[in-house]
C-alpha positions as CSV (number, residue, x, y, z in Angstrom):
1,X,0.0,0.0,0.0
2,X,1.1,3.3,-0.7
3,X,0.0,6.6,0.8
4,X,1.0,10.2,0.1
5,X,-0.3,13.2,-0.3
6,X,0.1,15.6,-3.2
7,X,0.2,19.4,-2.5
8,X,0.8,22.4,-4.8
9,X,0.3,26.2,-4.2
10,X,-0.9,28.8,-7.0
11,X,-1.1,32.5,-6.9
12,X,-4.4,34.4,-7.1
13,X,-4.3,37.9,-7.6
14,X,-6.6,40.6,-7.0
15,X,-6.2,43.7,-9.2
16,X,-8.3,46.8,-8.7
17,X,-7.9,49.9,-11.3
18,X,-9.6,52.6,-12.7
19,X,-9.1,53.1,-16.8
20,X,-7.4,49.8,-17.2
21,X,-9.0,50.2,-20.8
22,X,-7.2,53.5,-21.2
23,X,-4.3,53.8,-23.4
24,X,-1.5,54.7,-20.8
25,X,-2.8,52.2,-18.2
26,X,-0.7,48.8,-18.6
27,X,-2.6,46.5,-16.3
28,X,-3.5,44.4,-18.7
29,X,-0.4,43.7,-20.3
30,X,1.6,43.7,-17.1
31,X,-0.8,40.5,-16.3
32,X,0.7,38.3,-18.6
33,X,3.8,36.7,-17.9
34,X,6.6,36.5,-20.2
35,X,6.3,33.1,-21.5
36,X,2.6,34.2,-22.9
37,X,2.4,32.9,-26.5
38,X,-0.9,33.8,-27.7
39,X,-4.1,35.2,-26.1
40,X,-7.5,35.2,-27.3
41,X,-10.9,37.7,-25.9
42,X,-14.1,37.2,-25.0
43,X,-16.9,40.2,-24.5
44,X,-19.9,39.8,-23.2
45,X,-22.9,40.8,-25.3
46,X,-24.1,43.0,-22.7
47,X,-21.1,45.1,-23.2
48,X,-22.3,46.2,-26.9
49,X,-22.3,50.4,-26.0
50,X,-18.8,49.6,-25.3
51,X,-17.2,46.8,-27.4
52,X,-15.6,49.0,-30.2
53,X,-13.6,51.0,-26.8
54,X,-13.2,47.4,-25.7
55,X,-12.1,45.7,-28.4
56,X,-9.9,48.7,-29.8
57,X,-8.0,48.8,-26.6
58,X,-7.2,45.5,-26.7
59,X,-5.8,45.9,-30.0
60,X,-3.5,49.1,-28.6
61,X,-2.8,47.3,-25.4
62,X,-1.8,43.8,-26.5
63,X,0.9,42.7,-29.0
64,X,-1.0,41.6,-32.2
65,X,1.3,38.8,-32.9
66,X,-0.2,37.3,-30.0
67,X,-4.0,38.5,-29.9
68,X,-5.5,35.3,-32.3
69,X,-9.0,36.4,-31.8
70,X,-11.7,38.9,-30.2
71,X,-15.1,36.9,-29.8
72,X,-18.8,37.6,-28.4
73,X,-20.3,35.8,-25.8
74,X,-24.2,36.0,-25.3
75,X,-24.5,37.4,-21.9
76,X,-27.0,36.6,-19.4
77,X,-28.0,33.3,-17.8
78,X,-29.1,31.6,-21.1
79,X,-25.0,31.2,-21.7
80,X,-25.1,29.1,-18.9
81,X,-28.5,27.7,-19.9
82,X,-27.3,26.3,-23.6
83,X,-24.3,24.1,-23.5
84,X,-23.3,24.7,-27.2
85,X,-22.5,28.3,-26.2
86,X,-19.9,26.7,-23.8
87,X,-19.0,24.2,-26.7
88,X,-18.5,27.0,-29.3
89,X,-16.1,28.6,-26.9
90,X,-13.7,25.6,-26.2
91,X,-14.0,25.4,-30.2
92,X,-12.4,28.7,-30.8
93,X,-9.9,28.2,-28.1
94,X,-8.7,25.1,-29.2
95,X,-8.8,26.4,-33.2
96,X,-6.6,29.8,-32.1
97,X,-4.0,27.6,-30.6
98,X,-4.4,28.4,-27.3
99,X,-2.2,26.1,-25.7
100,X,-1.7,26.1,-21.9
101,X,1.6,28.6,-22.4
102,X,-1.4,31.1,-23.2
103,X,-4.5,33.2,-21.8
104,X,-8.0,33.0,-22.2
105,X,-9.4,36.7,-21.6
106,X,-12.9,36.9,-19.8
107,X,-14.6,40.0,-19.9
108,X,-18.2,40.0,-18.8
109,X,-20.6,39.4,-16.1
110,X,-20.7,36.4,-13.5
111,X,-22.6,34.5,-16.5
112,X,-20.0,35.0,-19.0
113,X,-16.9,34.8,-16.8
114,X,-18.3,31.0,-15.9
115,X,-19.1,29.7,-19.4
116,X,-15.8,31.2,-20.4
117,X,-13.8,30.0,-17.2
118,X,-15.5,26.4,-17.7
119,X,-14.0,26.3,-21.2
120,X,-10.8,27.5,-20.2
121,X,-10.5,25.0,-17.3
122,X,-11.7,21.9,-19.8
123,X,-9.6,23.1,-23.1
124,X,-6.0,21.0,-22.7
125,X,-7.5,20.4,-18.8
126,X,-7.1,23.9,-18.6
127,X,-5.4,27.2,-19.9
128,X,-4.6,30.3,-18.0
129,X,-7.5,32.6,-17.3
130,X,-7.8,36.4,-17.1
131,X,-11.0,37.3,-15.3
132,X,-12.3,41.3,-16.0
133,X,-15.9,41.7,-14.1
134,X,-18.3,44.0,-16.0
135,X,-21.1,43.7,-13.1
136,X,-21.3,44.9,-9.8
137,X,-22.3,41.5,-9.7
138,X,-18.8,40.0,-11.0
139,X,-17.1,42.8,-9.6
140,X,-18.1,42.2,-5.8
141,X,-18.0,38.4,-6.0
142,X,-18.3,36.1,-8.7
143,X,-15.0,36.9,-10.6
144,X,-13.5,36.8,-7.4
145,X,-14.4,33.6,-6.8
146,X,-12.4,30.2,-8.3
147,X,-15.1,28.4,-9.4
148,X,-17.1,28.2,-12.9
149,X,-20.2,26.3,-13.7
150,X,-23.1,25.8,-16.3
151,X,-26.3,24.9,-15.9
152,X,-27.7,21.1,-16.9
153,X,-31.2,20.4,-17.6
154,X,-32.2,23.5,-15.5
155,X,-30.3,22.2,-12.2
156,X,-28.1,25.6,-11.3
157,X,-23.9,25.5,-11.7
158,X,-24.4,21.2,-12.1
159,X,-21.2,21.1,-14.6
160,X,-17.8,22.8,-13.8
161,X,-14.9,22.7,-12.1
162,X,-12.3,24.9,-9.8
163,X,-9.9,27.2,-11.7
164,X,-7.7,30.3,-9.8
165,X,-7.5,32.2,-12.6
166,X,-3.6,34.1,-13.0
167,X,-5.4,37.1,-12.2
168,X,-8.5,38.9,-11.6
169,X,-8.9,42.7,-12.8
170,X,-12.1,45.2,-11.4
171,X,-12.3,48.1,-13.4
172,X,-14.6,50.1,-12.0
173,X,-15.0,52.3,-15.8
174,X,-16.6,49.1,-17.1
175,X,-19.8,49.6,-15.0
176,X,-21.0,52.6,-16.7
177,X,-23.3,50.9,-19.0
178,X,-25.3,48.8,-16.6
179,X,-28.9,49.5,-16.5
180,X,-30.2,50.0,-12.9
181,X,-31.4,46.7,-12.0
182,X,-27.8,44.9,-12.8
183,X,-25.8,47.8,-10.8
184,X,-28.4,47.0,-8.0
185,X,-28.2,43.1,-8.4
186,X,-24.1,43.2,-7.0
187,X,-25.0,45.0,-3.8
188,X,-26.8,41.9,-2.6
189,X,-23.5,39.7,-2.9
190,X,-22.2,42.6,-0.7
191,X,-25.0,42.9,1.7
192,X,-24.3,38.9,2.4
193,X,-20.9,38.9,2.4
194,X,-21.2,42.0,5.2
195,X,-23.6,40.3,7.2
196,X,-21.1,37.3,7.0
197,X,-17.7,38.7,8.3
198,X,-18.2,43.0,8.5
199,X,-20.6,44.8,10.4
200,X,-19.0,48.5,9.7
201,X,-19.7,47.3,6.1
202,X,-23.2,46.5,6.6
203,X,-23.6,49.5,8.3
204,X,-22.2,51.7,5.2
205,X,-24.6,50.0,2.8
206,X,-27.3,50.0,5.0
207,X,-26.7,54.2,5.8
208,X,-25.8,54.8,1.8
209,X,-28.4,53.3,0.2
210,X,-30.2,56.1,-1.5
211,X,-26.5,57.2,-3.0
212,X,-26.2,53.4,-4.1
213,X,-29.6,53.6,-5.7
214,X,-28.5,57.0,-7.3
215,X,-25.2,55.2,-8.6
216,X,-23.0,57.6,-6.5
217,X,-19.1,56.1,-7.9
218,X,-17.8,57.2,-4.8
219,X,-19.5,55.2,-2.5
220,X,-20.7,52.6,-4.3
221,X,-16.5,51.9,-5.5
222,X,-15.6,51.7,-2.1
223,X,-18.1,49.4,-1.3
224,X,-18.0,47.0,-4.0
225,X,-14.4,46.9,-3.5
226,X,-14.5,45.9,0.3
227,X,-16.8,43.1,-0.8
228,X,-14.5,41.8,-2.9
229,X,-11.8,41.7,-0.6
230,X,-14.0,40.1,2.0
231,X,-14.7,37.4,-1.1
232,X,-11.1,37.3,-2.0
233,X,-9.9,36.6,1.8
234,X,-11.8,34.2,2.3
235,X,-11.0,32.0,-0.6
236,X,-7.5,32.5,-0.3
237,X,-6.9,32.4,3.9
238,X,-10.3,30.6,4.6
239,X,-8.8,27.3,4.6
240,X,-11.4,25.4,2.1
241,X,-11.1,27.4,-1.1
242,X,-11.9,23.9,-3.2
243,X,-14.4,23.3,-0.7
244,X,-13.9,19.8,0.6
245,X,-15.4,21.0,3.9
246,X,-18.8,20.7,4.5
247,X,-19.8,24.7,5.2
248,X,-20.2,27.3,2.6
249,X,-20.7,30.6,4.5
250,X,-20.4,32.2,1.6
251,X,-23.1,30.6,0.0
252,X,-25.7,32.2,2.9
253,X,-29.3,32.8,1.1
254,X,-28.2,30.5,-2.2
255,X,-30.2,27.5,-1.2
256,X,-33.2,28.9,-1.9
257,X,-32.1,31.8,-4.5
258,X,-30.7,28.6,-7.1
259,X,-33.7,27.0,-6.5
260,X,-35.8,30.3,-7.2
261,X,-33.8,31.2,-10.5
262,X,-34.5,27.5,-11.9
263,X,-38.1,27.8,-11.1
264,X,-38.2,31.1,-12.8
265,X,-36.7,29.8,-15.6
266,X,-33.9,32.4,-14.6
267,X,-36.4,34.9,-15.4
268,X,-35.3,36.0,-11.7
269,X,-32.0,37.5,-11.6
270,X,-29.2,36.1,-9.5
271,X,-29.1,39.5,-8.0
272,X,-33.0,39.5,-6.7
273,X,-32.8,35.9,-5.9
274,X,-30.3,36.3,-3.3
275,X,-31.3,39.2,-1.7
276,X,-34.7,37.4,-1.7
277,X,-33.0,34.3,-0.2
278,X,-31.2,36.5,2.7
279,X,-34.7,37.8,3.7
280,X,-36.4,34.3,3.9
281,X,-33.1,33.4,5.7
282,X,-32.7,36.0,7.8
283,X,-36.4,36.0,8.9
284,X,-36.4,32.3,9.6
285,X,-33.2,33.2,11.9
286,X,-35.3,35.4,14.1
287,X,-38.2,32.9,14.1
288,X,-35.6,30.4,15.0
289,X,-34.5,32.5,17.7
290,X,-30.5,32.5,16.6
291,X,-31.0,36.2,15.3
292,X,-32.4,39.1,17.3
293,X,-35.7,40.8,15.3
294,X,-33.9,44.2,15.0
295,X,-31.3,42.8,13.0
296,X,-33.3,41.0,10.9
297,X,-35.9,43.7,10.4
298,X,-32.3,45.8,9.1
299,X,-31.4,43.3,6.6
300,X,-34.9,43.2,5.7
301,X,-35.2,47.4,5.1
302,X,-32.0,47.9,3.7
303,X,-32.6,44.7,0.6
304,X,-35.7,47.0,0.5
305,X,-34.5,50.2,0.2
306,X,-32.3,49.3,-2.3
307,X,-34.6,48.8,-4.3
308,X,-35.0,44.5,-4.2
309,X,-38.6,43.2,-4.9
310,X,-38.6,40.7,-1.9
311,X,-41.5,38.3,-3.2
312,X,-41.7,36.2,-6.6
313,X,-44.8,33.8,-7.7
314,X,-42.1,31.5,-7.8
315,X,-42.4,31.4,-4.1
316,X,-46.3,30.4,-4.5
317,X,-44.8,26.5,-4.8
318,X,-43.3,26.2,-1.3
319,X,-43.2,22.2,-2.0
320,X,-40.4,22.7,-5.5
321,X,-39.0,25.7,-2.9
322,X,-37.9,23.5,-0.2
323,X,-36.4,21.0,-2.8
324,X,-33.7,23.5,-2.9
325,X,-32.5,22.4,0.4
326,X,-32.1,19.2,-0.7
327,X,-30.2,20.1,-3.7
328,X,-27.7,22.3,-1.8
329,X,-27.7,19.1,1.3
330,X,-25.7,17.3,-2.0
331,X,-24.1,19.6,-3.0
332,X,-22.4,20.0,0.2
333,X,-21.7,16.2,0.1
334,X,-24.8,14.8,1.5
335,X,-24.9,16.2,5.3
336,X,-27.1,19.2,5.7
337,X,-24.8,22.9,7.0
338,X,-26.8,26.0,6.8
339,X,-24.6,29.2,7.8
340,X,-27.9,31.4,8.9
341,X,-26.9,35.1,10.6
342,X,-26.7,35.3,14.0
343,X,-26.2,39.0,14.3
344,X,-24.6,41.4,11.8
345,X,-21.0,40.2,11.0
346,X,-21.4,37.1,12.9
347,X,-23.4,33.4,11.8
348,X,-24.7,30.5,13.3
349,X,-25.0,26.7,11.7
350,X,-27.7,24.3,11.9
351,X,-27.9,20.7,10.2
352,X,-32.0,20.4,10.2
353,X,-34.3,22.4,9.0
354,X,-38.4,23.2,10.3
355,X,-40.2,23.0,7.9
356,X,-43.3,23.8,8.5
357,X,-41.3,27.2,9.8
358,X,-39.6,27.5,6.6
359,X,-42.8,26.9,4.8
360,X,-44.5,29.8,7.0
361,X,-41.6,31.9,6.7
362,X,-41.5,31.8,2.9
363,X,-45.2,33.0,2.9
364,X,-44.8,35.8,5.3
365,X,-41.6,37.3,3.1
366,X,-43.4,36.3,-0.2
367,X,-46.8,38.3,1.7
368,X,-44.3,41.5,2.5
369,X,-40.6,41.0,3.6
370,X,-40.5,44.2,5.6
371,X,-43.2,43.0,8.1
372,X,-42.6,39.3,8.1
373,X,-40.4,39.4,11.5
């Protein structure tokens, strides 16, 4: 018999600029190391006011012996949703000659950044990845993050794989096309990730929310980037980042927002689905007892004054709800651990669930969040 242990350590760096896209900034180029052969770009649809600034830049910024390619990605859920979209993008990798000597650009929302990242980590079992958020979504958490996923047959992130990509870059310019509703959705990540592990950060979203909802850069830059940190510190100093453990705490309100987004046929945002999720979580705290009702009724107002519609007909079918807890039970590895707050900035976990509780819980937030406690 023979027993060892393999063990290897990679670097994952978190870059945050202003103007990265400009012509005298050289982020971009100081990413790749000098061994870089070729590197090929994807933009996400939902970039179209700014791909010809995009896509020039690139050409400016990169040496065109080495830029094979510039390539669109639908952006939205539905790249996730179709797995030929994933397909066509290992396609091109593999025809440009991307070998694993060279980078695979990702520039796009959470949706994007995981189709792409999932080809990238399959293509030669994996090239080198350059992640650039255009989301507050991406920004405060997703392209942080080191894993990527597509959906299968409607089941949320069922296909993918772990991949720290060789750097990630926020650029706060490439937020200035978002509508309203997807520079609101990245605030939620933020909101959980504050009621996680920062209090002072909760209490600066909670006390700037009209300047959020009026897109003030100023604060909302300063808050999106203390989310990611909070993101990026925990993956990288947490102990689990390939989560072999059985907790998520960073997955707080996704049982139930997953589930939610499939049963919407991802008509529901992410965004919306997660801050829905921390209300129904956060109420059945304080109905638990584990969270006092102030704090709960501040979690509650401040996902509300933000703006987040708190209720969904999705939520009508209680029975398909709770099935999400089931799902995330195996995707944990088949025994139950719920991180629920326990106060702002600190959590609490329980293995079982009520629920009958749940099931009155879900109807009180779907009835009117802000009164449900």
């Amino acid at each position: 018999m023979m027993d060892d242990t393999i063990s290897f350590s990679t670097e994952h760096r978190l870059i945050t600029r202003r103007g990265v896209m400009r012509n005298a900034d050289t982020t971009l180029s100081d990413a790749l190391t000098g061994d870089a052969t070729r590197i090929i770009a994807f933009i996400d649809d939902g970039l179209l006011a700014a791909q010809t600034r995009i896509e020039s830049s690139l050409h400016k910024k990169l040496d065109p012996d080495r830029l094979t390619d510039i390539a669109h990605v639908p952006g939205g859920e539905a790249c996730k949703n179709d797995p030929t979209v994933w397909l066509d993008i290992a396609r091109r990798i593999a025809d440009r000659g991307i070998d694993r000597h060279s980078y695979v650009l990702a520039i796009g929302g959470g949706a994007v950044l995981d189709a792409v990242g999932f080809a990238a980590a399959t293509v030669h079992r994996g090239v080198r990845l350059l992640r650039m958020g255009s989301t507050t979504m991406a920004q405060a958490d997703s392209a942080v993050g080191v894993k990527c996923a597509i959906n299968l047959d409607g089941a949320k992130n069922m296909l993918g794989t772990f991949v720290v990509p060789t750097a990630v870059i926020n650029d706060f310019d490439l937020l200035h096309t978002l509508s309203d509703t997807d520079w609101r959705a990245g605030f939620a990540e933020a909101i959980k990730v504050a009621i996680i592990k920062d209090a002072a950060l909760f209490d600066t979203i909670a006390s700037h929310a009209p300047a959020i909802v009026a897109r003030n850069e100023d604060h909302c830059q300063r808050i999106i980037t203390r989310s990611a940190e909070l993101h990026y510190t925990h993956i990288t100093r947490g102990g689990d980042p390939f989560e072999f453990g059985p907790s998520r705490p960073l997955d707080m309100g996704h049982w139930s927002a997953h589930q939610l987004e499939s049963m919407s046929g991802y008509e529901l945002s992410h965004g919306r689905a997660v801050a829905i999720g921390l209300a129904i979580d956060s109420v059945y705290a304080a109905r638990l007892g584990v969270l006092h009702d102030e704090s709960a009724r501040r979690i509650v107002n401040t996902l509300d004054a933000l703006g987040f519609e708190l209720s969904h007909p999705a939520m009508e079918d209680t029975g398909r709800l709770l099935q999400g807890i089931e799902s995330f039970r195996q995707h944990l590895g088949g025994a139950l651990t719920l991180i629920l707050p326990a106060g702002i900035g600190r959590t609490a976990t329980v293995h079982t669930i009520d629920k009958q509780l749940m099931v009155d819980t879900i109807r009180r937030v779907a009835d009117g969040a802000t009164q449900a406690v």
